[in-house]
Residue frames as a rotation matrix with the C-alpha (Angstrom) as fourth column:
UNK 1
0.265 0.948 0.179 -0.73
-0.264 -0.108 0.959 7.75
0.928 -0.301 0.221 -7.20
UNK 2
-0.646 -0.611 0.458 0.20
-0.702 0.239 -0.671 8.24
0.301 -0.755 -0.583 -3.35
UNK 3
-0.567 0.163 -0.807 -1.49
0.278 0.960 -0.002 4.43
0.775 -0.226 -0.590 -1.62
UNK 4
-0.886 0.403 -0.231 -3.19
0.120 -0.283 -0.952 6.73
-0.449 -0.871 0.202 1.27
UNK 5
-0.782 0.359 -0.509 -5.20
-0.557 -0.768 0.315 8.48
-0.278 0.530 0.801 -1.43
UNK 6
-0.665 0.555 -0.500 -7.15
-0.235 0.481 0.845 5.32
0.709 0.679 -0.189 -2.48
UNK 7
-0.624 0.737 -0.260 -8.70
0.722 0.417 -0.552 4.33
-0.298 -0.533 -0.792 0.90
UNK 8
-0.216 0.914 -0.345 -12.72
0.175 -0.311 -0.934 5.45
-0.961 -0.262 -0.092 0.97
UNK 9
-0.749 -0.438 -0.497 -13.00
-0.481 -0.157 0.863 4.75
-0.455 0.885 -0.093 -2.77
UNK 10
0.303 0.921 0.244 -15.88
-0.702 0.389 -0.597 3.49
-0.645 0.010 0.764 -4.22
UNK 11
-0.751 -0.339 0.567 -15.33
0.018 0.847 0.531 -0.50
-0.660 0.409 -0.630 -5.94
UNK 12
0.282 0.913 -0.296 -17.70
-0.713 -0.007 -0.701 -0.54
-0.642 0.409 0.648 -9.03
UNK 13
0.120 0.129 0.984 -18.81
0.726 0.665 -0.175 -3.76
-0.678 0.735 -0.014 -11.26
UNK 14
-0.754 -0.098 -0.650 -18.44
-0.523 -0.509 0.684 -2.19
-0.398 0.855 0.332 -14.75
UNK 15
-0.913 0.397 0.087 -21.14
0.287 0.478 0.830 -4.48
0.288 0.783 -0.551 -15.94
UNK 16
-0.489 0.408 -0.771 -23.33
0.871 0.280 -0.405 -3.76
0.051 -0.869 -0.492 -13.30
UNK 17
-0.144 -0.120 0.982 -22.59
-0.013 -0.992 -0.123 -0.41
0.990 -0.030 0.141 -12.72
UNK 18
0.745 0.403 -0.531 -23.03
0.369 0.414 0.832 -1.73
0.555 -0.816 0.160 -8.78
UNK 19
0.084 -0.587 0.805 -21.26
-0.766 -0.554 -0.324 -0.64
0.637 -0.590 -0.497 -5.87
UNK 20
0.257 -0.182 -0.949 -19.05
0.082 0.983 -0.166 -3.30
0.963 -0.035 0.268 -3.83
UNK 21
0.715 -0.132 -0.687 -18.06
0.631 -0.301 0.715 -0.97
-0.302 -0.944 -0.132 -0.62
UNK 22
0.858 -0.500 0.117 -15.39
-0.446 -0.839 -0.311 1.37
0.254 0.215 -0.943 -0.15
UNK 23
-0.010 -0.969 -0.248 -11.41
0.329 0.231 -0.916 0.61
0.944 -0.091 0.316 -0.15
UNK 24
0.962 0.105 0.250 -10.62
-0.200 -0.347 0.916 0.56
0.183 -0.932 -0.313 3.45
UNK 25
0.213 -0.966 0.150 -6.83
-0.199 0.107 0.974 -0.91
-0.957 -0.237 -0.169 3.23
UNK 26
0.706 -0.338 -0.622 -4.54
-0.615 0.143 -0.775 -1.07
0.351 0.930 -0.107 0.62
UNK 27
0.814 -0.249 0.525 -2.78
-0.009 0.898 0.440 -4.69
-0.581 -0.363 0.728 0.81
UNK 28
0.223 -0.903 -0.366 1.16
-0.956 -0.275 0.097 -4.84
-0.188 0.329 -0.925 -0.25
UNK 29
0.840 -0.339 -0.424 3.00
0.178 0.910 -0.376 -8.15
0.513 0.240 0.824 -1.14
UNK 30
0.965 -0.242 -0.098 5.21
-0.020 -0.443 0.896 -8.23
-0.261 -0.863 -0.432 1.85
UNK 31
0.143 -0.990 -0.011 8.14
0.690 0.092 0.718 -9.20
-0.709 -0.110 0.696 -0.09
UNK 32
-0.005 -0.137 0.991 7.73
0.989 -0.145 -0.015 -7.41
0.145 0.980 0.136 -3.45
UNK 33
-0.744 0.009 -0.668 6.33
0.197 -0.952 -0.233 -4.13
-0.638 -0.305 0.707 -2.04
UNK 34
-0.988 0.044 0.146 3.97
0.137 -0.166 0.977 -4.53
0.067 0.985 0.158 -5.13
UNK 35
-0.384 0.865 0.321 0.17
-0.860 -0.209 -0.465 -3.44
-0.335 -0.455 0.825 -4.43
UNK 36
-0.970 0.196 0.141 -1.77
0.146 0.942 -0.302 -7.17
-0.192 -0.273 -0.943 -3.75
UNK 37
-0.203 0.972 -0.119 -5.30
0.813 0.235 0.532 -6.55
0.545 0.011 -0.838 -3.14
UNK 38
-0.375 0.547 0.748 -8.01
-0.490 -0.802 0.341 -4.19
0.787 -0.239 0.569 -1.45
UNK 39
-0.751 0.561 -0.347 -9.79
0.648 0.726 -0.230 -4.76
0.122 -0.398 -0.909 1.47
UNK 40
-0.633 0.633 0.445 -13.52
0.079 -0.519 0.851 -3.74
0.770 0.574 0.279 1.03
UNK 41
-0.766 0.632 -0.119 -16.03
0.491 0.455 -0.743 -3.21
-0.415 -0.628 -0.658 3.28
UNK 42
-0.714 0.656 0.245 -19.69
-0.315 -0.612 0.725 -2.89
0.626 0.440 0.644 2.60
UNK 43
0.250 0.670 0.699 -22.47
-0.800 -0.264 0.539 -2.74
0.546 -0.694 0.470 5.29
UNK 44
0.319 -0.346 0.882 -20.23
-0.695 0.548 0.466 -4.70
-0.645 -0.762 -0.065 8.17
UNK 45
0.966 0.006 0.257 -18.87
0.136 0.837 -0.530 -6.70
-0.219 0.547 0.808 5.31
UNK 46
0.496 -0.611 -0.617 -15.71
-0.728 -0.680 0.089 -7.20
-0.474 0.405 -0.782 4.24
UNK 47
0.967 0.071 0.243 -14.37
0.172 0.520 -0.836 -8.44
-0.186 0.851 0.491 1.12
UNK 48
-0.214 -0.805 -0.553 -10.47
-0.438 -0.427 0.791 -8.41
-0.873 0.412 -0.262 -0.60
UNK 49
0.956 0.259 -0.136 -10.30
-0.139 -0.007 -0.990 -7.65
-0.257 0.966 0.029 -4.08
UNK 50
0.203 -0.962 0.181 -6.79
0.713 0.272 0.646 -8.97
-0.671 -0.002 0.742 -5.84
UNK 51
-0.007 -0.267 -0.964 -5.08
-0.401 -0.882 0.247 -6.14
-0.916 0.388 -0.101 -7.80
UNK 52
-0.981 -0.172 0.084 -4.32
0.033 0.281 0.959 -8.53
-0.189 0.944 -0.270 -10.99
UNK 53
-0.235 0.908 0.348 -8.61
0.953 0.285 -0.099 -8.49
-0.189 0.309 -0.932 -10.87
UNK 54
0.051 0.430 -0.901 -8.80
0.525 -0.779 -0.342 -4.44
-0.850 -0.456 -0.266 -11.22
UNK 55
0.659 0.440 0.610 -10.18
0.736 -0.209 -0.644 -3.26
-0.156 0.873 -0.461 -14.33
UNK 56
-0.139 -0.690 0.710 -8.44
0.397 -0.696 -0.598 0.57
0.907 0.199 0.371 -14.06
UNK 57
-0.085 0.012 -0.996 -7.83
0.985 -0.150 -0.086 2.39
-0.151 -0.989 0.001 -10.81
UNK 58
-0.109 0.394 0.913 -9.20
0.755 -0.565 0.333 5.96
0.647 0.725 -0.236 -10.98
UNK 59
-0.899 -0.092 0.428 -9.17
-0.261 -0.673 -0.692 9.56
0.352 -0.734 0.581 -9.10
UNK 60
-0.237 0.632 0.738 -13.01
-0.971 -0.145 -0.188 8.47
-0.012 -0.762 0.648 -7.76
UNK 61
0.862 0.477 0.173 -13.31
-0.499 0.857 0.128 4.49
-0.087 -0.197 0.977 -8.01
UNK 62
-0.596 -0.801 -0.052 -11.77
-0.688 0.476 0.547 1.49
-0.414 0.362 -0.835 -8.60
UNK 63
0.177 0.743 -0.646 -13.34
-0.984 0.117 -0.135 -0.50
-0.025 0.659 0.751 -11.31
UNK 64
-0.629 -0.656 0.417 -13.52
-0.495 0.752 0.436 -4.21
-0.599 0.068 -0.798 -11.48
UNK 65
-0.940 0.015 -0.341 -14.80
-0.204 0.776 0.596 -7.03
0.274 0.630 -0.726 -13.89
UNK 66
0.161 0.890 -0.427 -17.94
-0.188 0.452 0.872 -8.05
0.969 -0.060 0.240 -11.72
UNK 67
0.556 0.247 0.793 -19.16
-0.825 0.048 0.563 -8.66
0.101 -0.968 0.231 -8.24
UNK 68
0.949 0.083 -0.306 -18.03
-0.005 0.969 0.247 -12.35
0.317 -0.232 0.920 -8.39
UNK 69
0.107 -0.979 0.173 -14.03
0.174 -0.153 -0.973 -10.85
0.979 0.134 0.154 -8.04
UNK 70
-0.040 -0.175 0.984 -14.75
-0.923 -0.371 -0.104 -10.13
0.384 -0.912 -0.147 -4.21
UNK 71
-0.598 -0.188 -0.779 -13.30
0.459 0.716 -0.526 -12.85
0.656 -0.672 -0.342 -1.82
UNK 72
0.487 0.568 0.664 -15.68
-0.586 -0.351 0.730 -12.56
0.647 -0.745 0.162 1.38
UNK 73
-0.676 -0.577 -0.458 -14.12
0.169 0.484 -0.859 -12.71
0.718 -0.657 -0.230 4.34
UNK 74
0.093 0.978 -0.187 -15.29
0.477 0.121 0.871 -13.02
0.874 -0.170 -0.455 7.58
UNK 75
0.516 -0.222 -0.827 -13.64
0.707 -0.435 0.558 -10.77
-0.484 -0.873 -0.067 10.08
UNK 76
0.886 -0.406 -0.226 -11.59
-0.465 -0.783 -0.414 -7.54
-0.008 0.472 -0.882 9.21
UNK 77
0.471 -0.650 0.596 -8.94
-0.001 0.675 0.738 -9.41
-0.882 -0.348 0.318 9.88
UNK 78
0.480 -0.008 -0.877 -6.56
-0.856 0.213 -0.470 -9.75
0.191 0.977 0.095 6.42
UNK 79
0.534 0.100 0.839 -6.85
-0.457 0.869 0.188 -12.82
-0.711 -0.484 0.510 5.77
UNK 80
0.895 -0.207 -0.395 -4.21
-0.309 0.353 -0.883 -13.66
0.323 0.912 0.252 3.07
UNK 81
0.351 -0.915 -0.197 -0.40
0.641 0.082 0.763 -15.04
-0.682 -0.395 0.615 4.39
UNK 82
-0.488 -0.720 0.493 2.32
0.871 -0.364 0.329 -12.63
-0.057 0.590 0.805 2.69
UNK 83
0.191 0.247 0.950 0.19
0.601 -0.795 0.086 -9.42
0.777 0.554 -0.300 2.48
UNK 84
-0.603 -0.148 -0.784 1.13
0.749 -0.445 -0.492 -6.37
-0.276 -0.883 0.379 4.88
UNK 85
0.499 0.857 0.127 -1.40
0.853 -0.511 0.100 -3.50
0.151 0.059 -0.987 4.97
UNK 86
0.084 -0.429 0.899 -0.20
0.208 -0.875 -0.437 0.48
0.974 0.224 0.016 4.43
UNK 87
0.822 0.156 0.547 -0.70
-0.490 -0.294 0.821 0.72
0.289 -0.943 -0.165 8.35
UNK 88
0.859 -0.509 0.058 1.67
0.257 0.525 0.811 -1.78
-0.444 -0.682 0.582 9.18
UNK 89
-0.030 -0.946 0.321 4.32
0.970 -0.105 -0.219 -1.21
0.240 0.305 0.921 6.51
UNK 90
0.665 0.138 0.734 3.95
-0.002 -0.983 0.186 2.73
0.747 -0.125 -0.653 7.94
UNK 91
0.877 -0.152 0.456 6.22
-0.434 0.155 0.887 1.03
-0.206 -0.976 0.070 11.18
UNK 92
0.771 -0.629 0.097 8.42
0.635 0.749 -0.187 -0.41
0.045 0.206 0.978 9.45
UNK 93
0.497 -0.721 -0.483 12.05
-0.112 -0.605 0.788 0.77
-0.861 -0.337 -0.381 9.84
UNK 94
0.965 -0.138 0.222 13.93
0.214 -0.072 -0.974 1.66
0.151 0.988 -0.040 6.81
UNK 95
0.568 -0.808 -0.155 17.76
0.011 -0.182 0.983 1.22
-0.823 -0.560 -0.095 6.76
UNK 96
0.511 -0.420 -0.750 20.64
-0.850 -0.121 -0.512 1.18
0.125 0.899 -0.419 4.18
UNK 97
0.758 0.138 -0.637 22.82
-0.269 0.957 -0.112 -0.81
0.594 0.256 0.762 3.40
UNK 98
-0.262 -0.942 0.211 25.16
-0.005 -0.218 -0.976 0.01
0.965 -0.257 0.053 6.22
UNK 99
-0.610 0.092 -0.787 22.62
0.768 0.312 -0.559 -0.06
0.194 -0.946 -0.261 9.00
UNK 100
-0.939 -0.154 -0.306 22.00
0.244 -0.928 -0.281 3.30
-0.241 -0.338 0.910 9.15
UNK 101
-0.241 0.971 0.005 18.29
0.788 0.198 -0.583 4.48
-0.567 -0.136 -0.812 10.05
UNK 102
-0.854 -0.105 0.509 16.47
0.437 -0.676 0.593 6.48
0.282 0.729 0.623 7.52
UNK 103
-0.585 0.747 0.316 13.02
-0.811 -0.529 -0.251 6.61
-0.020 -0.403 0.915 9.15
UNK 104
-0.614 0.568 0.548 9.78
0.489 0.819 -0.301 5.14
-0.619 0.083 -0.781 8.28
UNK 105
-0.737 0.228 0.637 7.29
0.665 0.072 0.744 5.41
0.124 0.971 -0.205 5.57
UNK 106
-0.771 0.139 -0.621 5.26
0.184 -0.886 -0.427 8.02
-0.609 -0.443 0.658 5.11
UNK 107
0.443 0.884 -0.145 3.94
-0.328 0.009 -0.945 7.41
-0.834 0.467 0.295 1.73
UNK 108
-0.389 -0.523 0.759 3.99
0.472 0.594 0.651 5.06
-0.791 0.611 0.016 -1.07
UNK 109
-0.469 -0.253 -0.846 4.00
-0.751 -0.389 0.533 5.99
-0.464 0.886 -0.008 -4.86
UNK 110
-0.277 -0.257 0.926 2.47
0.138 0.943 0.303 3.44
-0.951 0.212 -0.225 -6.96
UNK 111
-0.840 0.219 -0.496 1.67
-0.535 -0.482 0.694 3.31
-0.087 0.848 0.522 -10.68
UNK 112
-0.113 0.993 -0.039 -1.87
-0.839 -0.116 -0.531 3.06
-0.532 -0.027 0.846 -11.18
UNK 113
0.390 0.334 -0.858 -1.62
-0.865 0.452 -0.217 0.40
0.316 0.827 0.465 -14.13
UNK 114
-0.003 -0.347 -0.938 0.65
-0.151 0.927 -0.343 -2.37
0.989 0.141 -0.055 -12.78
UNK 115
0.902 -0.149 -0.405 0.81
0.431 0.350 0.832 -1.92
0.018 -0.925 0.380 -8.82
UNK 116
0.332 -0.750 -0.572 4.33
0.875 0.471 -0.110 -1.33
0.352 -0.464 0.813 -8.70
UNK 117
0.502 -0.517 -0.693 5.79
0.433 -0.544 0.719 0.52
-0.749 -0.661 -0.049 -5.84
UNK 118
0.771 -0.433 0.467 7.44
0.418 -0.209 -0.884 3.71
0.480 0.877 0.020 -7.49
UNK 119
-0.293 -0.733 0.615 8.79
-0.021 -0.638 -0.770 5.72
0.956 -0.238 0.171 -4.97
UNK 120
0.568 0.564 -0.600 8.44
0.724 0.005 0.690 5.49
0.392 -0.826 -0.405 -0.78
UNK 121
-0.144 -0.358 0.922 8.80
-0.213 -0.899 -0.382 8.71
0.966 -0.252 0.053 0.84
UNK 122
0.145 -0.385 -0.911 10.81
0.947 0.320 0.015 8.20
0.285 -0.866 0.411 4.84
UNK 123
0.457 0.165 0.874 10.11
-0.239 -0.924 0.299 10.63
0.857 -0.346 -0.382 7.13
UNK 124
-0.252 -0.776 -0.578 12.91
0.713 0.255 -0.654 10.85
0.655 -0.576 0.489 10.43
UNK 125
-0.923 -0.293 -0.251 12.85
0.385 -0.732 -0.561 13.14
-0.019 -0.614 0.789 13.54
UNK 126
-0.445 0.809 0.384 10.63
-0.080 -0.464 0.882 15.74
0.892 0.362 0.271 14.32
UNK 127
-0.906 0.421 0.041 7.62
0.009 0.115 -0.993 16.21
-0.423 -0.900 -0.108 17.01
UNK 128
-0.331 0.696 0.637 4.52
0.211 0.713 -0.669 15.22
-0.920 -0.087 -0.383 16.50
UNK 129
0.176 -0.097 0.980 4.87
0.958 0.245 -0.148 14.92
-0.226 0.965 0.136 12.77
UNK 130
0.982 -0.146 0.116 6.37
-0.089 -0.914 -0.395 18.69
0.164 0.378 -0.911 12.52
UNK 131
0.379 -0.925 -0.006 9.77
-0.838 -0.346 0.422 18.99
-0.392 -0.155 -0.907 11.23
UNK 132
0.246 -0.337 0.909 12.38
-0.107 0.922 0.371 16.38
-0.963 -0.189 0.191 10.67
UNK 133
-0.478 -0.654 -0.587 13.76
-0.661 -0.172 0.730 15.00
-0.579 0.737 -0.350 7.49
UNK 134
0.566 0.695 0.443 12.13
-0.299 0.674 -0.676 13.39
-0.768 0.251 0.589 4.56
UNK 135
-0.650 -0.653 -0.389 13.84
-0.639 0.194 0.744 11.32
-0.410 0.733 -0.543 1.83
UNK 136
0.758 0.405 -0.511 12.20
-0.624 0.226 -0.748 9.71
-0.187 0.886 0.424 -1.54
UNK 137
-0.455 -0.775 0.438 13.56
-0.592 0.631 0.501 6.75
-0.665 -0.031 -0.746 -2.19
UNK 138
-0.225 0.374 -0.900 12.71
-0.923 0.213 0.319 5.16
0.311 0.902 0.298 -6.04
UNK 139
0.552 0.833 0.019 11.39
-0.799 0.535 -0.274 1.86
-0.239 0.137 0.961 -6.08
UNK 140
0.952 -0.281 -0.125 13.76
0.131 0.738 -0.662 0.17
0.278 0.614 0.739 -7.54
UNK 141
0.154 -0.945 -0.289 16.07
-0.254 0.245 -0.936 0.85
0.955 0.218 -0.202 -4.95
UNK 142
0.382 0.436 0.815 14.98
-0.924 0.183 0.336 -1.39
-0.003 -0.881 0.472 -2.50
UNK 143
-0.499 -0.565 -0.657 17.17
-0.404 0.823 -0.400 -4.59
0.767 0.066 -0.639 -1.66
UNK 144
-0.792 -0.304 -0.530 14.90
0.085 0.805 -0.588 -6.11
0.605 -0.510 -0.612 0.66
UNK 145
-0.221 0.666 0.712 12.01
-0.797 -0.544 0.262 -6.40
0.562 -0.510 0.652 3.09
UNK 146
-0.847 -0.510 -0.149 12.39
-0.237 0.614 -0.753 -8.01
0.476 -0.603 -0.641 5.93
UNK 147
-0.347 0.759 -0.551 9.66
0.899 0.436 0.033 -8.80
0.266 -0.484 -0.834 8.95
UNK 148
0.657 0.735 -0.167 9.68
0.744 -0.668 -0.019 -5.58
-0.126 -0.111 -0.986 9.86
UNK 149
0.229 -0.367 -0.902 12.41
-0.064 -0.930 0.363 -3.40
-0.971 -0.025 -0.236 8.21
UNK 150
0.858 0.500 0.119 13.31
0.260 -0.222 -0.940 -2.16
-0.443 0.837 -0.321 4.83
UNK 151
0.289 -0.899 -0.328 16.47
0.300 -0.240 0.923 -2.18
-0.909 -0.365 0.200 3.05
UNK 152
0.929 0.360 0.083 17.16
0.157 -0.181 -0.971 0.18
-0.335 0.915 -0.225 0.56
UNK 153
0.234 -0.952 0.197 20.64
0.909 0.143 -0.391 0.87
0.344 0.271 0.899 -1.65
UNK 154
0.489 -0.382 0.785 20.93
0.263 -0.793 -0.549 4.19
0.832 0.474 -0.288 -0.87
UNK 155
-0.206 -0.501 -0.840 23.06
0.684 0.541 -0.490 6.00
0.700 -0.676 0.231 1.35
UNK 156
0.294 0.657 -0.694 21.78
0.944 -0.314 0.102 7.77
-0.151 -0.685 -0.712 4.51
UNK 157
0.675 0.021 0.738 22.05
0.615 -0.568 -0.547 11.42
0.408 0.823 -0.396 4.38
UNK 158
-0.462 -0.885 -0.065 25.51
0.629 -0.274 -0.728 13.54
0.626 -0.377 0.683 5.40
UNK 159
0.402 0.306 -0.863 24.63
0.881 -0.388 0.272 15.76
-0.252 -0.869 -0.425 8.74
């Protein structure tokens, strides 16, 4: 499931059958890469929902236990320490382990059931997002995330 794909979801209570707002960011764990939380908004509200609280993530909702699982916050702001939002980790710079730039993210992979980061897909070059080179890089070969770059095992591709 690509991480863009969830924003403007609808959050339903399953008991309820209520409606909590729509998914406006998807929230990483800045080291893990592992999906963290939602941030909701409903009428000028906004709320994060933790991923370990999400019932099942679905092609039109995301389902959770009950209203009481939204944290209200009070500014859009994300307030949690350690989380990085799909916007920001979109900037990040993605190197091997030699240095060598691969790009930046383009789009994350994740599995629907646990959060975890399967596959981030690094887009290089190009003009205004025509052309250029994309590489798919698995999950599980990432060695790192830094403040703002990404180190993965593989190596960069031959010219």
């Amino acid at each position: 499931m690509n991480a863009a794909d969830i924003r403007g979801r609808a959050v339903i209570s399953i008991p309820t059958g209520g409606r909590l707002g729509r998914v406006d960011e998807v929230l990483f764990d800045h080291d893990s890469l592992r999906l963290a939380a939602f941030r909701v908004t409903a009428e000028g509200q906004h709320a994060l929902i933790p991923f370990s609280q999400v019932e099942s993530l679905g092609s039109g909702a995301v389902m959770v236990p009950g209203e009481d699982v939204a944290q209200w916050i009070t500014t859009a702001a994300i307030a949690a320490e350690g989380l990085v939002s799909f916007d920001a980790l979109k900037h990040y710079k993605v190197v091997d382990a030699a240095g060598t730039f691969l790009g930046t993210p383009k789009a994350v992979e994740l599995e629907p059931a646990d959060g975890r980061l399967q596959a981030l897909e690094i887009h290089k070059g190009g003009v205004l997002g025509l052309g250029g080179e994309t590489t798919t890089v698995s999950g599980g070969d990432i060695a790192s995330v830094g403040a703002d770059v990404i180190v993965v095992r593989i190596a960069a591709p031959s010219a």
